[in-house]
VOBA-896903 format. One record per residue (C-alpha): residue in one letter; x, y, z. Coordinates in steps of 0.1 Angstrom, whole numbers, plus 5000, padded with zeros to 4 digits. Example, Ala and Ser with C-alpha at 12.3 -4.5 7.8 and 13.67 -1.06 7.14 Angstrom:
<atoms>
A  5123  4955  5078
S  5137  4989  5071
</atoms>
This chain:
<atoms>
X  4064  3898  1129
X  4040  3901  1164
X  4018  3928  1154
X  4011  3956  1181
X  3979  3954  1206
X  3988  3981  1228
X  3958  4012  1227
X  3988  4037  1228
X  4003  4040  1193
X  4030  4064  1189
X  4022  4094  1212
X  4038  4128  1198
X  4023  4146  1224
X  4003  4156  1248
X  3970  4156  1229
X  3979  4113  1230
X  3977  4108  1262
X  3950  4084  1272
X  3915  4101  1274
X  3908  4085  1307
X  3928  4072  1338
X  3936  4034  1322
X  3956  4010  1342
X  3991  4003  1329
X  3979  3967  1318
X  3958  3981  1293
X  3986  3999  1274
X  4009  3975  1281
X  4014  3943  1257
X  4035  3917  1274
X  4067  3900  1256
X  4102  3905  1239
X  4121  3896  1209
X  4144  3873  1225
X  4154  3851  1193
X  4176  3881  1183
X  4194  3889  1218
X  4222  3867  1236
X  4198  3862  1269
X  4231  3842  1289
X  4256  3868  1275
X  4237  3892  1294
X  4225  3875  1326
X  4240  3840  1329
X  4222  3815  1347
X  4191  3835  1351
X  4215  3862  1374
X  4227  3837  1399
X  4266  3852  1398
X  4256  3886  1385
X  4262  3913  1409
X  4247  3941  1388
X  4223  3942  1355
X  4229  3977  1339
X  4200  3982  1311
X  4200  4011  1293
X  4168  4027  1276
X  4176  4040  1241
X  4156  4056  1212
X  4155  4037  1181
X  4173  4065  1159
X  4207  4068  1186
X  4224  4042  1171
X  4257  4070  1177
X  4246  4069  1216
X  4249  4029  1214
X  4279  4027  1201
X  4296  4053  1220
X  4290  4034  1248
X  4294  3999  1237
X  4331  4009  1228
X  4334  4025  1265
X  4318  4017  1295
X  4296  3987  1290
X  4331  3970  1285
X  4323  3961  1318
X  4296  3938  1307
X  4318  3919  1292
X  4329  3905  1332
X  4310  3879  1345
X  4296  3900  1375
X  4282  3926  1354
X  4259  3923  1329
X  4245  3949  1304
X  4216  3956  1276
X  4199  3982  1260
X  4159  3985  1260
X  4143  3996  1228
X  4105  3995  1216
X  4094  3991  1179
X  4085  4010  1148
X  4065  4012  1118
X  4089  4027  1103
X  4100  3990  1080
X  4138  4008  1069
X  4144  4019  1105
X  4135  3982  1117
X  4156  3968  1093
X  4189  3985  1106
X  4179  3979  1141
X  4175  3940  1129
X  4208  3939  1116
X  4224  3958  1142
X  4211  3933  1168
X  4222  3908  1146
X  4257  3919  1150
X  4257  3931  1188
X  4226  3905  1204
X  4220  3934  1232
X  4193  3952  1224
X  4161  3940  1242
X  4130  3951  1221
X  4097  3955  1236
X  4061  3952  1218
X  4053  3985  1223
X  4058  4018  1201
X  4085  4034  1211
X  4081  4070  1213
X  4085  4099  1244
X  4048  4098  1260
X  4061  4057  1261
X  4086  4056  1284
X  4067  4041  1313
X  4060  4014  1289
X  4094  4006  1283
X  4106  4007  1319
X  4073  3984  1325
X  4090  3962  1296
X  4127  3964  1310
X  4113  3952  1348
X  4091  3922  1327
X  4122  3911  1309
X  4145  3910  1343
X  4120  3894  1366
X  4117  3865  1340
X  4156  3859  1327
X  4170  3878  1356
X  4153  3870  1388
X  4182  3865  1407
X  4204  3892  1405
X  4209  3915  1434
X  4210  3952  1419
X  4197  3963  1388
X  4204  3999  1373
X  4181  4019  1350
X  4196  4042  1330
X  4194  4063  1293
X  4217  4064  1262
X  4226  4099  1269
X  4242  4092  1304
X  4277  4081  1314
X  4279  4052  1343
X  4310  4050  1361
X  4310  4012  1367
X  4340  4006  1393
X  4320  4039  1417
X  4287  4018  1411
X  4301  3983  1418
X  4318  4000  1453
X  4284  4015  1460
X  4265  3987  1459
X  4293  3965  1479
X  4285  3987  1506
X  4253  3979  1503
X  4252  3944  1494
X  4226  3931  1523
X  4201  3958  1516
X  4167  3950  1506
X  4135  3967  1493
X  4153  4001  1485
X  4154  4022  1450
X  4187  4048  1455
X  4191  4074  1431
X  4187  4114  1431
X  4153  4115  1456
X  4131  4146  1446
X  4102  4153  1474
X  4073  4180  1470
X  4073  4179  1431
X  4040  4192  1415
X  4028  4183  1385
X  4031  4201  1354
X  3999  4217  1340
X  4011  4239  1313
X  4004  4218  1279
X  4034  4228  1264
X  4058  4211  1287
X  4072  4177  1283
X  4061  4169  1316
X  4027  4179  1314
X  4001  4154  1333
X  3962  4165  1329
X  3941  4164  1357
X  3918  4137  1342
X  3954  4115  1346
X  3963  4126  1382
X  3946  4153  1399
X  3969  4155  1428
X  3985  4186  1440
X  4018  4168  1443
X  4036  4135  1432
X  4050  4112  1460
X  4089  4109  1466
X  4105  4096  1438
X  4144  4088  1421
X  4149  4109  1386
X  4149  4088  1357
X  4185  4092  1343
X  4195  4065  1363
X  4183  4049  1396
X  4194  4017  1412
X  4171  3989  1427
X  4178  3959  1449
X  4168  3924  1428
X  4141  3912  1452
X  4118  3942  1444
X  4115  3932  1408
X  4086  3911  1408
X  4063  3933  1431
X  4075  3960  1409
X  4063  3947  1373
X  4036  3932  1394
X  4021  3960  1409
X  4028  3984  1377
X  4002  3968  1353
X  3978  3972  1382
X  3990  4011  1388
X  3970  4039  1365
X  3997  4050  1339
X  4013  4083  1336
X  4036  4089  1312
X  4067  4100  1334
X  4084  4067  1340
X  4105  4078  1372
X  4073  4093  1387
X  4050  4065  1379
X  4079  4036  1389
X  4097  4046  1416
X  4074  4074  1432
X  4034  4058  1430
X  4045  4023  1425
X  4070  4021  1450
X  4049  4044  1473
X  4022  4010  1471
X  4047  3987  1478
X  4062  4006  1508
X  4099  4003  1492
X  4119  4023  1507
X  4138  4051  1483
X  4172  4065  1495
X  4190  4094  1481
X  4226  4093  1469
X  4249  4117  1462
X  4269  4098  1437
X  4239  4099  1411
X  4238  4134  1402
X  4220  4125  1369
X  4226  4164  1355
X  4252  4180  1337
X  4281  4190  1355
X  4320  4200  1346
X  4338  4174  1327
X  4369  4168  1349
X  4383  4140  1354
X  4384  4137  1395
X  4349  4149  1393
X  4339  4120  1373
X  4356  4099  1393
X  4334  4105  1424
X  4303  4101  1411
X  4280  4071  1399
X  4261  4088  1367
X  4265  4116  1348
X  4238  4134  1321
X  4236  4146  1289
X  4265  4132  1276
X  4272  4133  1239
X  4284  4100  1219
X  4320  4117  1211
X  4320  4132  1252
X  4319  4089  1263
X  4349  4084  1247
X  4369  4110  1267
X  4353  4103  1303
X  4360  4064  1294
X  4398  4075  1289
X  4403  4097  1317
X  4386  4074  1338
X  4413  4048  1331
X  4443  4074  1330
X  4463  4056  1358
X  4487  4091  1348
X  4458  4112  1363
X  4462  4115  1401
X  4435  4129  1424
X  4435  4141  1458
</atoms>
């Protein structure tokens, strides 16, 4: 087993954080554990006839989360247009590798990364998930990001991004401008001066889920190992990387990425929905096929 290089181990907080402003190739340890996933089951011919690439960034212990949605909405990736996977890091933790092992076994769609996976690593892992699509999926025209906590109504996404098929060098999602960073230590969010000492972040697309064109990929994984890391994925990605590379980032309605009421003609207008418990999947997958269910 490829031991870990990476200088952040498992970071339970802030006091982790990297004592000084490192760029991200410095955390950041390059490579997957593609012997265990089905690579053409999910991007055939290196994305050539995919439309979309959904992968889906999942904690280690949410095994519920995986399932939920395996048996719901990533039926889709089981087209030949779409194709689906989720991102995972590693543990030390040898009984909680060995049920991820055989659960990969079984499934093949769980893309693991060589870095720890913990909270204060999630720019890591969307680092890894962009490294693993620009070199088995360079071809595919729009990739979503998204969690294990958020329902994705396929057929609104694959309309969305039919409208937008010839569009290039643009991240959509839910766009948040003049956000300041956290200083209060006790906040998941918190970013210390001595990692950005800006009064506010650039534009960026919240994390639950935001879609990119394919041809942004490369400059993407490119420019993020030369980018000084923060540990807010959505921030670092798609507001200071982005910013760099002058891609453009466009709001869209249909990505709330929050919690809203459950109904089913409210699901049916939007793209992705948070905070979604494992049983919840299950019932927005149903109504979402109900032919019986008419909306206005």
């Amino acid at each position: 087993m490829k031991k870990y290089s990476s200088s952040i181990q498992t970071l339970s907080g802030p006091s982790a954080l990297p004592v000084l402003r490192e760029l991200a190739m410095k955390l950041y340890e390059p490579g997957h554990l593609n012997e265990e996933i089905d690579i053409q089951k999910i991007c055939m011919h290196r994305g050539l006839s995919l439309r979309l690439l959904i992968l889906i960034t999942s904690a280690q212990s949410n095994f519920k989360e995986r399932m939920s949605i395996r048996r719901t909405w990533m039926n889709y990736g089981s087209r030949q247009i779409v194709g689906m996977a989720f991102i995972l890091g590693r543990t030390t933790n040898a009984s909680l590798n060995e049920s991820l092992n055989k659960e990969n076994n079984i499934y093949g769609d769980m893309i693991r990364g060589h870095f720890i996976d913990s909270y204060f690593n999630l720019t890591l892992k969307t680092i890894s998930m962009l490294e693993w699509a620009d070199t088995h999926c360079p071809n595919v025209k729009f990739i979503l990001k998204t969690d294990d906590d958020m329902f994705i109504n396929v057929p609104k996404l694959l309309d969305f991004i039919d409208a937008r098929y010839k569009n290039d060098r643009t991240i959509y999602g839910r766009l948040v401008e003049d956000w300041k960073p956290i200083r209060k230590r006790t906040s998941k969010y918190f970013v210390p001066y001595k990692l950005y000492n800006g009064w506010q972040y650039p534009p960026f697309t919240t994390g639950p889920a935001y879609l990119l064109t394919g041809d942004i990929v490369h400059e993407l994984y490119v420019q993020s190992l030369n980018t000084y890391y923060i540990q807010l994925e959505d921030v670092f990605i798609t507001g200071f990387v982005a910013k760099r590379l002058k891609i453009r980032r466009e709001h869209a309605n249909e990505f709330l990425n929050s919690r809203i009421s459950l109904r089913p003609c409210k699901i049916r207008n939007v793209i992705s929905v948070h905070k979604i418990k494992p049983r919840e999947q299950y019932h927005l997958w149903r109504d979402l096929l109900d032919s019986t269910i008419k909306c206005k």
